[in-house]
C-alpha positions in Angstrom: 28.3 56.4 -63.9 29.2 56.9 -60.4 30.4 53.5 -58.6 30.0 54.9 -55.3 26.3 55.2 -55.2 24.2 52.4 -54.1 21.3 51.7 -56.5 19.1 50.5 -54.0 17.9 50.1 -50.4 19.0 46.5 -50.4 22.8 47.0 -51.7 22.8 49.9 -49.2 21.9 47.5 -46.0 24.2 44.9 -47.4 26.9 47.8 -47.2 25.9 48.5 -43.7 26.1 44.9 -42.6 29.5 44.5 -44.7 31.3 47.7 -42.4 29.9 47.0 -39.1 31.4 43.5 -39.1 35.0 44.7 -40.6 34.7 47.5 -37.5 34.4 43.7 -35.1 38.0 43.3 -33.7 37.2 40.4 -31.7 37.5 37.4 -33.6 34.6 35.4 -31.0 32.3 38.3 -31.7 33.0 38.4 -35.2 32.4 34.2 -35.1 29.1 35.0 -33.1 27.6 37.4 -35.9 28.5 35.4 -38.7 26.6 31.9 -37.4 23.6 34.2 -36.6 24.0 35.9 -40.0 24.0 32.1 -41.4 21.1 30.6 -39.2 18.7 34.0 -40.4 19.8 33.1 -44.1 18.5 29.4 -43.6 15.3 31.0 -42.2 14.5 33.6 -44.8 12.9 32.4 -47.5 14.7 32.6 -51.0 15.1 35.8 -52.5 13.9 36.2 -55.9 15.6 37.0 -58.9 18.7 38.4 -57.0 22.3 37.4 -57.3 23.7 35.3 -54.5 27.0 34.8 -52.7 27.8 30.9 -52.5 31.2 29.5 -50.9 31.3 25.8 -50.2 33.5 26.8 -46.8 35.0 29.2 -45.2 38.3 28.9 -46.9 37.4 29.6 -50.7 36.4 32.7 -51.4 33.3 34.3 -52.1 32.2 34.3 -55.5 29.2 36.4 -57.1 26.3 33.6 -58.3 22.9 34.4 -60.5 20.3 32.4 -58.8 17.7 30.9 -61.7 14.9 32.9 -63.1 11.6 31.8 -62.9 
C-alpha cells in the first residue's frame, strides 16, 4: 500500500489546508488563519463518524481522537 496517496477528497483538502499554512511566514498572518480556521469549526456542524483532532491549547500537541459512533 502506497502512503502517499490520499484516499479521499477530504484527506486531500485537509492536505491542502495543512501546506498553504506551513508556506505562511508571517506569524500575524499565520495567527489570522488559524482563529478563522477555529471560528468556521465552531460553525460547522459535527462531522460524522470521522476522526478528530482535539488539543486542550495551543501548547500540547495535537493528538488523533475517534469521535463516537452513532
Amino acid at each position: 500500500m502506497n502512503d502517499d496517496v490520499v484516499p479521499d477528497a477530504s484527506r486531500y483538502e485537509e492536505l491542502r489546508l495543512i501546506r498553504a499554512f506551513l508556506r505562511l511566514t508571517d506569524p500575524g498572518k499565520r495567527q489570522k488563519v488559524l482563529e478563522c480556521a477555529e471560528r468556521l469549526a465552531q460553525e460547522a456542524p459535527p462531522a460524522a463518524a470521522t476522526p478528530a483532532l482535539v488539543a486542550t491549547d495551543a501548547s500540547e500537541p495535537v493528538r488523533d481522537v475517534a469521535r463516537p459512533t452513532e
